[in-house]
MIDOSE-1310 file (N, C-alpha, C; in nm, 2 decimals, decimal comma, always signed):
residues 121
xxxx	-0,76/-3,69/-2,67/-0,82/-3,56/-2,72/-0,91/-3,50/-2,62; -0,96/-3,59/-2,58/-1,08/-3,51/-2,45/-1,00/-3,44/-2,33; -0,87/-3,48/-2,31/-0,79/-3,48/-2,23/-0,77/-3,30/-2,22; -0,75/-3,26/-2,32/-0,66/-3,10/-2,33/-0,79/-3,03/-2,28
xxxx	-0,90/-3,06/-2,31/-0,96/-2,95/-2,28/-1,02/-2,98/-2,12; -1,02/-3,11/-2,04/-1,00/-3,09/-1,92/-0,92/-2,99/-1,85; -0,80/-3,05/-1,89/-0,64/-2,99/-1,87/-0,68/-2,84/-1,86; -0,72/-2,78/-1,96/-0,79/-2,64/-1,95/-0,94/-2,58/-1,86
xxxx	-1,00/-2,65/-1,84/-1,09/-2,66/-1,70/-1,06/-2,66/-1,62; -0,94/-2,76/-1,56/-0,90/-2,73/-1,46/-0,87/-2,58/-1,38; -0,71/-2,57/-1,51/-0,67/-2,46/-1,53/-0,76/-2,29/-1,48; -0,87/-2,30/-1,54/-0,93/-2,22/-1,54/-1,02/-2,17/-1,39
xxxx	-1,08/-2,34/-1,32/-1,10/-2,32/-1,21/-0,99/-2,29/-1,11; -0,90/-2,34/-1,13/-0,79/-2,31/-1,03/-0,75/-2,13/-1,02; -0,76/-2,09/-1,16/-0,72/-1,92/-1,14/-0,89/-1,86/-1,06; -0,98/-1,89/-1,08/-1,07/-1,82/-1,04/-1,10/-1,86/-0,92
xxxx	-1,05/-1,95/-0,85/-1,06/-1,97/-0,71/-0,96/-1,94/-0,63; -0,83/-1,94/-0,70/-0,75/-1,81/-0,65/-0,75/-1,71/-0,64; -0,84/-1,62/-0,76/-0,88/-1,52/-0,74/-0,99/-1,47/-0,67; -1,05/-1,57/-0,64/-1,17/-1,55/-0,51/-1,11/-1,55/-0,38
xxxx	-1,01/-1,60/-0,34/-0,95/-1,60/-0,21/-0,86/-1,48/-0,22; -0,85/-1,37/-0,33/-0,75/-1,30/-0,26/-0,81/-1,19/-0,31; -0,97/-1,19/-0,33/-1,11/-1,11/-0,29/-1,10/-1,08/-0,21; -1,15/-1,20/-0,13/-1,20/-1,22/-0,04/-1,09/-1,15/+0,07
xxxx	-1,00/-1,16/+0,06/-0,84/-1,17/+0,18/-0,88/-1,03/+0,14; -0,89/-0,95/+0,06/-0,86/-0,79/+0,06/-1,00/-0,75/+0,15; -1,12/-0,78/+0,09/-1,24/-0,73/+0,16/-1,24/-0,79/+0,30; -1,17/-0,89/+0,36/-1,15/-0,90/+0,51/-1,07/-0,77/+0,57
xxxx	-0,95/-0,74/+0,50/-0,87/-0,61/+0,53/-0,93/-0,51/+0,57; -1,00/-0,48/+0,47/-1,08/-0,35/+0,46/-1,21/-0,35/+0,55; -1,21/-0,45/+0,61/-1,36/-0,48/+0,66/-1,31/-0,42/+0,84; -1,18/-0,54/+0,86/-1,11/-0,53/+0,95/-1,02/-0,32/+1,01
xxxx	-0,98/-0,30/+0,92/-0,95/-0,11/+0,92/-1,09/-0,05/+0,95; -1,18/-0,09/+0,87/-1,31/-0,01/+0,91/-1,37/-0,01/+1,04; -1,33/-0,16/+1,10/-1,37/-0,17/+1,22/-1,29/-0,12/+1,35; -1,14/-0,10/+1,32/-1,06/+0,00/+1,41/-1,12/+0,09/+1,47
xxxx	-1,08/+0,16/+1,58/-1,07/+0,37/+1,61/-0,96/+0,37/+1,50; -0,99/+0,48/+1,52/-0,92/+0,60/+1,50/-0,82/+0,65/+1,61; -0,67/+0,60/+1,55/-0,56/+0,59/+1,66/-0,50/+0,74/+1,63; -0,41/+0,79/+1,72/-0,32/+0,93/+1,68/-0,20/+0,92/+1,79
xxxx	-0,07/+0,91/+1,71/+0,05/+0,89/+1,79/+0,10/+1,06/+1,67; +0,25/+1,05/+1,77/+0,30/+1,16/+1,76/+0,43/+1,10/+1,72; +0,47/+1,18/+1,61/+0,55/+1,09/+1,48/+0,65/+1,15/+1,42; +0,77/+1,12/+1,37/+0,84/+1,19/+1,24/+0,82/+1,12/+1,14
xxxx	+0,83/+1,18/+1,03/+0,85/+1,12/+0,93/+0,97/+1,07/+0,94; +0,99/+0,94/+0,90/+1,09/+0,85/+0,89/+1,22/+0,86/+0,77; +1,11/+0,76/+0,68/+1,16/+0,81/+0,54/+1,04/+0,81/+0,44; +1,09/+0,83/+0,33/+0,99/+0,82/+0,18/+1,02/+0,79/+0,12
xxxx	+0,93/+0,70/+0,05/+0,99/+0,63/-0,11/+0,86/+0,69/-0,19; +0,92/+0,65/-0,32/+0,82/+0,66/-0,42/+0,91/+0,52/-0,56; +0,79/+0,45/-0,59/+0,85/+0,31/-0,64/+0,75/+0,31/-0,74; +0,83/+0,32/-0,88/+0,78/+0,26/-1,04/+0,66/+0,17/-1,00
xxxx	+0,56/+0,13/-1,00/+0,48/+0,04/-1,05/+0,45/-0,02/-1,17; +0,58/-0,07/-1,18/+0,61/-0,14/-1,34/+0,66/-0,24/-1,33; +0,52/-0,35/-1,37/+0,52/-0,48/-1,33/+0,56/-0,57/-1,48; +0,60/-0,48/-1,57/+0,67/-0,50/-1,70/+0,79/-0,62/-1,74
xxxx	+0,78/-0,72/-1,81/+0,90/-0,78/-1,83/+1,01/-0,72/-1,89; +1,09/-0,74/-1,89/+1,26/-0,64/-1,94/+1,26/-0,60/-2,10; +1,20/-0,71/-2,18/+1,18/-0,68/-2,33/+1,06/-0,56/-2,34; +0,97/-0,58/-2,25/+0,81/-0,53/-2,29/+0,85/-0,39/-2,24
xxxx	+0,95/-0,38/-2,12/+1,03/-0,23/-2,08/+1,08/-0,14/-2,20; +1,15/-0,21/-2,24/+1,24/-0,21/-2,41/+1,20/-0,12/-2,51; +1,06/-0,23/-2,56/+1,00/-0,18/-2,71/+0,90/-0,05/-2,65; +0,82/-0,08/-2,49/+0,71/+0,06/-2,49/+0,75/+0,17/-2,39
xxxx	+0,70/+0,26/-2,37/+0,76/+0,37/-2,26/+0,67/+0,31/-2,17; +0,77/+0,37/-2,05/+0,71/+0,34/-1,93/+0,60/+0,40/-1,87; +0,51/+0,38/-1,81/+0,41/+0,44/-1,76/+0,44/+0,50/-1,62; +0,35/+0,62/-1,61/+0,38/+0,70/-1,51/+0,28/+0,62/-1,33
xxxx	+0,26/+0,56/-1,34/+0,22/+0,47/-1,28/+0,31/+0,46/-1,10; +0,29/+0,51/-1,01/+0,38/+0,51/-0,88/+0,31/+0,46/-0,78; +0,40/+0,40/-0,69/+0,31/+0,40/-0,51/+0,43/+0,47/-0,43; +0,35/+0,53/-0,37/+0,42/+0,61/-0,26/+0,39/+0,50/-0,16
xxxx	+0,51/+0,56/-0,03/+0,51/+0,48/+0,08/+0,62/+0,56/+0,23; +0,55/+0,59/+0,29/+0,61/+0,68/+0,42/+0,63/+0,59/+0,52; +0,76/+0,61/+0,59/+0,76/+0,51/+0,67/+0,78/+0,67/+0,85; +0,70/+0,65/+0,96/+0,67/+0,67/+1,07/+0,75/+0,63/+1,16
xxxx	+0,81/+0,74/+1,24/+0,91/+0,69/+1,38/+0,84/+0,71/+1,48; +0,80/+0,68/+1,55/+0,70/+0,76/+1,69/+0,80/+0,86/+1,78; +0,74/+0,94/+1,84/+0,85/+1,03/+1,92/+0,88/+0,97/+2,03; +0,79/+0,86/+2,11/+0,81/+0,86/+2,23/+0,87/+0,71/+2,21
xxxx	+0,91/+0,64/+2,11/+0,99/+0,52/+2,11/+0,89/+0,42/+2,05; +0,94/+0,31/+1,99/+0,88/+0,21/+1,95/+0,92/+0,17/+1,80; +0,78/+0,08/+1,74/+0,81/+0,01/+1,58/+0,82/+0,15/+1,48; +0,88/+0,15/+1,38/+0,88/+0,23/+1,31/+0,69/+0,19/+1,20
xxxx	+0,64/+0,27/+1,15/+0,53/+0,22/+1,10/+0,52/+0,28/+0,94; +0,47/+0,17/+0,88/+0,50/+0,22/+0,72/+0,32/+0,19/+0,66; +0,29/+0,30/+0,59/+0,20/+0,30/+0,50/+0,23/+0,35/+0,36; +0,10/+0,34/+0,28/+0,09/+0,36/+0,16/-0,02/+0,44/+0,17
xxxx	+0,07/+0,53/+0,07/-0,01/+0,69/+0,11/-0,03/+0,69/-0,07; -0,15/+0,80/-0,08/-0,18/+0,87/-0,22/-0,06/+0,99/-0,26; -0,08/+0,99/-0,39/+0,05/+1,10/-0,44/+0,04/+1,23/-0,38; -0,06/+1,29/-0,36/-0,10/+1,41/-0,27/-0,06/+1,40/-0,15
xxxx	-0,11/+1,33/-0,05/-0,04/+1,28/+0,07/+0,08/+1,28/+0,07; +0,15/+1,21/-0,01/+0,31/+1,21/-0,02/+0,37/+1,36/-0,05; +0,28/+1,45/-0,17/+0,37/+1,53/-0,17/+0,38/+1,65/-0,06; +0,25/+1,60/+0,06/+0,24/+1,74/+0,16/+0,36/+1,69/+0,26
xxxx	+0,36/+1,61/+0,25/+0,49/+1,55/+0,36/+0,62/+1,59/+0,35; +0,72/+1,58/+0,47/+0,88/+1,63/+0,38/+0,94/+1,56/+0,52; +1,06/+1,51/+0,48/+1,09/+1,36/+0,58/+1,19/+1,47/+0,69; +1,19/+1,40/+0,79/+1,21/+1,49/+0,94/+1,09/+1,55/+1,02
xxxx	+0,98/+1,58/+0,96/+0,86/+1,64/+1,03/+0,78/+1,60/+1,08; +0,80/+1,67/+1,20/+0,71/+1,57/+1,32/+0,60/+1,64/+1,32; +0,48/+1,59/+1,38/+0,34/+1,57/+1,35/+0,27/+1,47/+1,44; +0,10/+1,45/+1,38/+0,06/+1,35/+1,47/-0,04/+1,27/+1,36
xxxx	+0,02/+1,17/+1,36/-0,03/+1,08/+1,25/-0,15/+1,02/+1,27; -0,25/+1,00/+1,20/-0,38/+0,96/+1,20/-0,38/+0,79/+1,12; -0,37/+0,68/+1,21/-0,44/+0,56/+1,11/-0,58/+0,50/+1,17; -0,61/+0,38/+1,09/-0,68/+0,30/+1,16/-0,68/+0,19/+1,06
xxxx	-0,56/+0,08/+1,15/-0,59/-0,02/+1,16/-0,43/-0,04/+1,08; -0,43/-0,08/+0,94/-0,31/-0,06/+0,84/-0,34/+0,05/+0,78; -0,44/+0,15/+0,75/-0,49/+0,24/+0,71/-0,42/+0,35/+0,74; -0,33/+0,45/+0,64/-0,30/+0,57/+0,67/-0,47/+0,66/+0,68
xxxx	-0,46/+0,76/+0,73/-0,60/+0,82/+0,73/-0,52/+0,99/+0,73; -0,44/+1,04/+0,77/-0,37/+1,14/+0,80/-0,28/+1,19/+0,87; -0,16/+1,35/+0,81/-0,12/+1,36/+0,91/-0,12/+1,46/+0,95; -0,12/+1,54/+1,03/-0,13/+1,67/+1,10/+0,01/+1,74/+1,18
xxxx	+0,02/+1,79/+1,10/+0,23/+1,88/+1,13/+0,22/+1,96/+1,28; +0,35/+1,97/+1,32/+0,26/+1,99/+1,44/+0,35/+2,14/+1,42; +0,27/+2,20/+1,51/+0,32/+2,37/+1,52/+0,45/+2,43/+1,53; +0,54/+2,49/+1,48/+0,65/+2,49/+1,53/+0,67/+2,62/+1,67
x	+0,70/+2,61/+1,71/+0,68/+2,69/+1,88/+0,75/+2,82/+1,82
């Protein structure tokens, strides 16, 4: 009998010290971008997605509507060659974008920060 409710202490320490290390792992991230420059390459838009954030099981899909819930995600070619670069951009962000348009992208670090279209001649 004393047994279950260890079993459940455990349990409990084990989620909250998981959830302290993936605290922790985000506010390193964030700590880490802040400490970047501020980079600027010259870029096309690659491609664009936009993806459900519907972390729903297939029944719970079923019985309630879906929620409007999205992440955008642009993915960056550089003009003068190289990795292609992918962020996660806000819905605004995404909608000023339009894929083919070259520009000059602003990050720091994994941080999208902006982009800036470039003139057309």
């Amino acid at each position: 009998m004393s047994k279950t409710p260890l079993f459940f202490i455990v349990i409990m320490a084990l989620i909250v010290i998981l959830a302290s290390f993936r605290f922790l792992h985000q506010r390193r991230i964030e700590a880490l971008n802040d400490a970047q420059p501020l980079m600027s390459r010259n870029v096309t838009v690659a491609a664009m997605r936009e993806v459900a954030a519907n972390d729903r099981r297939s029944r719970q899909r079923e019985v309630t509507p879906a929620e409007d819930v999205m992440h955008y995600e642009v993915r960056f070619r550089p003009v003068s060659g190289g990795a292609v670069m992918r962020f996660r951009v806000s819905a605004a962000q995404y909608r000023a974008l339009t894929q083919g348009e070259t520009g000059t992208l602003q990050y720091r670090g994994t941080r999208f920060e902006g982009f800036i279209p470039a003139v057309a001649p």
